[in-house]
C-alpha positions in Angstrom: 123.5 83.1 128.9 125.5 85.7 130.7 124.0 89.1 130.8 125.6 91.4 127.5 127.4 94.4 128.7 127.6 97.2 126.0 130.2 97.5 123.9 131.4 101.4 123.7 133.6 100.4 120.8 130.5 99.1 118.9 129.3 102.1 116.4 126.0 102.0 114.1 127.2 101.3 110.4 126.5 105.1 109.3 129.5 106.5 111.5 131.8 103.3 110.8 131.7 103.3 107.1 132.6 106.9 106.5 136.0 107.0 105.1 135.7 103.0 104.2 132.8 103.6 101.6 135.1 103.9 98.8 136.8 100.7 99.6 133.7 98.7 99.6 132.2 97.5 103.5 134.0 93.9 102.5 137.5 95.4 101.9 137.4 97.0 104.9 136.5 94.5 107.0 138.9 92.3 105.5 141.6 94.9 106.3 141.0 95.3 110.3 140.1 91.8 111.1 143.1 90.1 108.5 140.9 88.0 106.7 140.0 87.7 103.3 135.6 87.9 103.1 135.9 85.9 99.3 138.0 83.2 100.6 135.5 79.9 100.3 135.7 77.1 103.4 136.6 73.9 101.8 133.8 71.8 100.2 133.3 68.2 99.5 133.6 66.9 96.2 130.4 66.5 94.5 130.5 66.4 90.7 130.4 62.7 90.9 127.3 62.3 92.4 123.8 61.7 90.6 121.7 64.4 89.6 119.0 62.1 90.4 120.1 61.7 93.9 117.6 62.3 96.7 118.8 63.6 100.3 117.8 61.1 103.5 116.3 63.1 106.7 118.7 64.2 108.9 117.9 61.5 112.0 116.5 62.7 114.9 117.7 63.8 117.8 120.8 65.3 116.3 124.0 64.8 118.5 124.6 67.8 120.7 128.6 68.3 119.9 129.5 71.9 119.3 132.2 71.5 117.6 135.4 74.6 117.2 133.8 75.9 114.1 131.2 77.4 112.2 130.9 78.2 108.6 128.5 81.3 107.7 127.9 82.5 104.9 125.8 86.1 104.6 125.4 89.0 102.8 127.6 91.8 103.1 127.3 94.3 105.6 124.4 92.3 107.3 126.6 92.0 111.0 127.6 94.5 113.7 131.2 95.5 113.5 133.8 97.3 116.0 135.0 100.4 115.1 138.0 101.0 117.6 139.7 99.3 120.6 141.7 95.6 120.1 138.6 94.7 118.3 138.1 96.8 115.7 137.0 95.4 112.2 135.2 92.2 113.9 132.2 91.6 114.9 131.2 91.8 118.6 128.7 89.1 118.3 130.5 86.9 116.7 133.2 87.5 119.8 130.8 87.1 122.3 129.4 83.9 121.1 132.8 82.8 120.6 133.5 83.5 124.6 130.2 81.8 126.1 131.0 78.6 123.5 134.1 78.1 122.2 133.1 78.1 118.8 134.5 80.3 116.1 132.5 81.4 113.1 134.0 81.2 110.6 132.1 84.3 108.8 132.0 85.3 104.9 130.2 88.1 103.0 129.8 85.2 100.4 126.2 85.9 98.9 125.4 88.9 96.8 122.1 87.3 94.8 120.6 84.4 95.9 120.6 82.3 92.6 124.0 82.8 92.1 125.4 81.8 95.4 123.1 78.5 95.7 124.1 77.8 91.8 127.9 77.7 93.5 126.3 75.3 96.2 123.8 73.0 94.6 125.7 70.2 92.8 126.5 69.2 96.8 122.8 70.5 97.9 121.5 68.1 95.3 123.4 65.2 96.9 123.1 65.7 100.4 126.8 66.6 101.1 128.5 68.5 103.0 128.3 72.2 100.8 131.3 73.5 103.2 128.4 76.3 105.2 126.5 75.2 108.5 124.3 78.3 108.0 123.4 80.6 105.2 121.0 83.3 104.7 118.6 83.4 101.7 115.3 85.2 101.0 112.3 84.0 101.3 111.7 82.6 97.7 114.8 80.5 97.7 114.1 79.9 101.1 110.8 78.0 100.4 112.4 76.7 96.9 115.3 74.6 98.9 113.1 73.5 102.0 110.3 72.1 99.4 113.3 70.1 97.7 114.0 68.7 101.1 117.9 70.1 100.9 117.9 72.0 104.4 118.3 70.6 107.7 115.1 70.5 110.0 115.8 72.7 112.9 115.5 70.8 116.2 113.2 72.7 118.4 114.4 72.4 121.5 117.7 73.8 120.8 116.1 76.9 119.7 113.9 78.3 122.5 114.7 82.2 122.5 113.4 81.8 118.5 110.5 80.1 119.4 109.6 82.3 122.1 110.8 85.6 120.4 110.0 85.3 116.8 107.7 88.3 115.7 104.2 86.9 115.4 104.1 88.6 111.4 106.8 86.0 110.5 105.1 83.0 112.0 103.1 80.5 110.1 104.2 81.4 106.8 103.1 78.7 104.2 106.1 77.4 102.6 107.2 76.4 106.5 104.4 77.3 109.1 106.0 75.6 112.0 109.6 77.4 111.1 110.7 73.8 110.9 113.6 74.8 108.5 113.9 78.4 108.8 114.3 81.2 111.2 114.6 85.0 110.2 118.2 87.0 110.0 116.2 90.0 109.1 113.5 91.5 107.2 113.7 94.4 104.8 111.9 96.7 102.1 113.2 97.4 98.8 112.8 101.0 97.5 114.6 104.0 95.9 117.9 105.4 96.5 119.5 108.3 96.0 122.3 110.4 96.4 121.7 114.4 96.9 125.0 115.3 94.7 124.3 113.2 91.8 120.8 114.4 91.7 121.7 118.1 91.7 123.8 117.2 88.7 120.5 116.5 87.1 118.9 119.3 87.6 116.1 117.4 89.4 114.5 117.2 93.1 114.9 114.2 95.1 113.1 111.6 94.3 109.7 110.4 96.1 108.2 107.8 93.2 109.9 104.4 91.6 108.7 106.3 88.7 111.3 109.1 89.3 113.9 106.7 88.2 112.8 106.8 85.0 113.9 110.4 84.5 116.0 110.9 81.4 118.3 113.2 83.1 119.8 110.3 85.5 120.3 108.7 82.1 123.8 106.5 82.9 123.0 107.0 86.3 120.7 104.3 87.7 120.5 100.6 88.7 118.2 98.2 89.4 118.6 94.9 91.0 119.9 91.6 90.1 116.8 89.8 92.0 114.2 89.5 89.4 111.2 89.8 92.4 112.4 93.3 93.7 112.6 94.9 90.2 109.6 93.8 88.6 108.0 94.5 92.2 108.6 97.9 92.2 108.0 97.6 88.7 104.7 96.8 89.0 103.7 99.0 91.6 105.2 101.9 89.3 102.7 100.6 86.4 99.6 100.2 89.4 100.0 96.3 89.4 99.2 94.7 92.7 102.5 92.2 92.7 100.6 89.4 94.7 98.6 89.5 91.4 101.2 89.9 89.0 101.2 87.7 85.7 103.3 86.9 82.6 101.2 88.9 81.0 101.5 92.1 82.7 105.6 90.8 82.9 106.2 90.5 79.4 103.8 93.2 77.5 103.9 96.1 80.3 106.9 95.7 82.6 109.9 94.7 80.5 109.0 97.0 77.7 108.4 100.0 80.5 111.9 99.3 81.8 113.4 98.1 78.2 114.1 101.9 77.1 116.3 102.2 80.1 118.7 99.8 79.6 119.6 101.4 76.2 119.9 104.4 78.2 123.0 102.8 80.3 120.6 101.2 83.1 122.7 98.4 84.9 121.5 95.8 87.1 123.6 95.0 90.3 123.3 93.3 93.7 125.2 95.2 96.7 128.0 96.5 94.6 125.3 99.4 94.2 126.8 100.3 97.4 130.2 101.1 96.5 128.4 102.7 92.6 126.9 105.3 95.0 129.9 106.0 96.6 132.0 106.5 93.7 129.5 108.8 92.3 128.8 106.3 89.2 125.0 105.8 90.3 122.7 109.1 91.5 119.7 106.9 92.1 118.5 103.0 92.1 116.6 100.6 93.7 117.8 99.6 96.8 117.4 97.7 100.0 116.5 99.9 103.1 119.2 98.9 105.5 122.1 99.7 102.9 121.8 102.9 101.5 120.3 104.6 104.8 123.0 103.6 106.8 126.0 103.1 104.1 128.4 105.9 106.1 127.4 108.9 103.4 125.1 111.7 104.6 124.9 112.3 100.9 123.0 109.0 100.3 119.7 108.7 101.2 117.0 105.6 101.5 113.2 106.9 99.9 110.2 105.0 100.9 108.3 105.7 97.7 104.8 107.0 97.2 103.9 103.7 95.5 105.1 101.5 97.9 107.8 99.2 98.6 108.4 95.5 98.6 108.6 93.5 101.9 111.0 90.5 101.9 112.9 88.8 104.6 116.4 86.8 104.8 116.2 83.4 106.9 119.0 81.4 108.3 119.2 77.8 106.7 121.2 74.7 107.5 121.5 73.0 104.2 122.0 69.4 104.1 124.6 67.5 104.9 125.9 70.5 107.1 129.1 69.0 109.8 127.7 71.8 112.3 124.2 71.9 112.5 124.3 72.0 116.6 126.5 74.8 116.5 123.9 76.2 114.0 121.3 76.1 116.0 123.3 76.9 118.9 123.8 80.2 117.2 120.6 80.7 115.9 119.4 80.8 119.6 122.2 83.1 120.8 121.3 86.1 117.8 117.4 85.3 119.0 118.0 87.3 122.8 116.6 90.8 122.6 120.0 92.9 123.6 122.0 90.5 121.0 119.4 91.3 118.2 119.3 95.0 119.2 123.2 95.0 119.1 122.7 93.6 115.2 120.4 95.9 114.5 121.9 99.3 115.4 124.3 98.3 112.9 122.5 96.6 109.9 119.4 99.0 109.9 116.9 96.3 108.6 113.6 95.7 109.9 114.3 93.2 113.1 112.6 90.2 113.6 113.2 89.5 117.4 110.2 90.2 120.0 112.3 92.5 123.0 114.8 94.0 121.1 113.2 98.0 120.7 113.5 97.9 124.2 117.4 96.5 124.2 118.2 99.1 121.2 117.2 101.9 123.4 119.7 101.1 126.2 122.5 101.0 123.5 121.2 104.2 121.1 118.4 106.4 122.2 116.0 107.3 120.0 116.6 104.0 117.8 114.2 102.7 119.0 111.7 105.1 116.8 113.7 104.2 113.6 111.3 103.5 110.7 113.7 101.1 108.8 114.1 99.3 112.2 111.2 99.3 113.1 108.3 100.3 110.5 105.3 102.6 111.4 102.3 101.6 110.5 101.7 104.0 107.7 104.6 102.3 106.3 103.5 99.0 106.9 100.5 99.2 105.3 102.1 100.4 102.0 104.8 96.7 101.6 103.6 94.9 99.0 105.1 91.0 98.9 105.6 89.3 95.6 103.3 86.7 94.5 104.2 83.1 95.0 105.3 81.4 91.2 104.7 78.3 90.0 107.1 76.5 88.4 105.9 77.5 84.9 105.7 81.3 86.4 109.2 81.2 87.7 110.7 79.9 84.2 108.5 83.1 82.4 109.2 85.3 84.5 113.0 84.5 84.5 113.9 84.1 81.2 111.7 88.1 80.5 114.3 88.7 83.1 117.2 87.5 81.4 116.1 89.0 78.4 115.9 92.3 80.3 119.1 92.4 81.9 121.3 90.6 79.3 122.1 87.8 81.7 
């Protein structure tokens, strides 16, 4: 690979997004780069199929063809983006791998909760067809669901060598896919409290340093927790002094619904990222929130709290589901985010917790001083307060979910 050269047009995500928070981060990228971030690639038909149907391994080798395209599919606000110059609005990295191999990604801010984004996918999933995406980033739980029902692509190995070699050694050998035959991480994060310095002013209160401050009546109307059912009953738990590795439906439906039940007569929403553009509207004061969006969401004002209790660890993976028409170019791109300066160029952007060996080193030649950034990189104090949710069973999951549901009104 060619040797990166800085881009001085490339700005971290706090100074980009000031003036554009309003707008939302995916109306303004639309905007500069001309595109529409909710337009869906085309999809093969799949509603004929058989539920019953039962993917074939992808044969091995895989032909190395690269292809002209490749369909991503992300979260919003999870890439580096220009802020000036012929560029502005797209994503460097997405240029530069572009350049060295000819292949366009084709890039969406298409997931906002990981159910919901697989429930628009799994008909296809279920049948081994093409789903339209060569790559898509899910957390860890849906990660580990999909790969145990055999619907992602097994990641060839030797098309991959920066992962394999730069991976951080914390996010090897996790059980649901020890030798990261299916899976490597976009990015690791902790979820925790948000808050915005205004909105808690006009509640007569000091900024928040517990989970438990959100339950203050005087953000009453004011708060939101999140749409994925392990964060909220996470910090739940750790609010109520419940280890959530050891969390059960017990503790679920007889301490942490009914703790959080009062709030949502009280006007408490759940939301995925659209807590993003709630904050900057003024709507929400304080909420749960995921550390790389709030701390660097382009408001001063808004501010990312790692609470006394503790937060909750997750990570994001890149996936090729099944049937994908690009999985080379997958790979090939999967390799290419994996060198250090490429990661560290992501990172001074997204803010969350990077999973690339070599890149603290690389951030510091682009931003000085990044390189001591807790969110980015996590101190050990603050590592030794993340708290991971407990792995459900199948009977679990279906308890847990419908309390959930119950909860949130879904």
């Amino acid at each position: 690979m060619a040797e990166h050269v800085p881009d001085t047009s490339l700005v971290s995500r706090r100074r980009l997004l000031q003036g554009a928070a309003l707008a939302g981060f995916g109306a303004f990228l639309a905007a500069c780069s001309g595109s529409s971030p909710t337009a869906s690639p085309s999809t093969a038909a799949s509603t004929a199929a058989s539920a019953a149907a039962s993917p074939t391994p992808t044969p091995v080798p895989t032909p190395k063809v690269l292809g002209n395209i490749l369909n991503f599919a992300n979260w919003p606000a999870y890439i580096d983006v220009a802020s000036s110059g012929p560029d502005k609005g797209k994503s460097p990295t997405l240029i530069q791998f572009q350049q060295q191999t000819g292949v366009k990604v084709n890039y969406q801010e298409k997931i906002d909760d990981n159910a919901t984004f697989v429930a628009t996918i799994h008909d296809q999933l279920q049948a081994g067809l093409d789903t339209g995406w060569d790559l898509m980033v899910l957390t860890d739980w849906m990660a580990a669901h999909l790969i145990g029902l055999k619907w992602i692509e097994k990641i060839d190995q030797d098309n991959v060598p920066n992962c394999v070699a730069n991976l951080q050694d914390s996010l090897r050998n996790l059980p649901w896919d020890p030798p990261n035959d299916y899976h490597y991480t976009w990015q690791s994060g902790m979820t925790g409290v948000g808050y915005s310095k205004k909105g808690v002013a006009k509640a007569g209160m000091q900024a928040p340093t517990k989970v438990a401050d959100l339950w203050d009546s005087r953000l009453a109307g004011h708060v939101t927790f999140l749409t994925e059912m392990r964060d909220t009953f996470g910090l739940g738990a750790l609010k109520l002094g419940i280890d959530p590795l050891q969390v059960t439906t017990d503790d679920v439906n007889n301490k942490i619904v009914p703790d959080m039940q009062p709030l949502v007569g009280q006007g408490l929403r759940f939301t995925g990222n659209s807590y993003l553009q709630d904050f900057a509207s003024g709507k929400v004061w304080a909420a749960m929130v995921w550390s790389g969006d709030l701390a660097s969401s382009g408001d001063p004002d808004q501010l990312f709290v790692f609470p006394a209790e503790g937060t909750m660890i997750w990570s994001d993976n890149m996936l090729i589901p099944k049937g994908a028409q690009h999985k080379y170019a997958a790979e090939t791109f999967m390799n290419f985010v994996y060198q250090p300066n490429i990661a560290a160029q992501i990172e001074d952007f997204v803010f969350y917790v990077c999973p690339v060996k070599g890149a603290a080193v690389e951030i510091k030649k682009i931003d000085p001083g990044a390189e001591s950034n807790p969110l980015i990189f996590p101190t050990p104090d603050i590592v030794a307060k993340q708290h991971a949710f407990k792995t459900l069973t199948d009977t679990e999951n279906t308890q847990f979910n419908d309390a959930f549901s119950t909860l949130t009104g879904a």
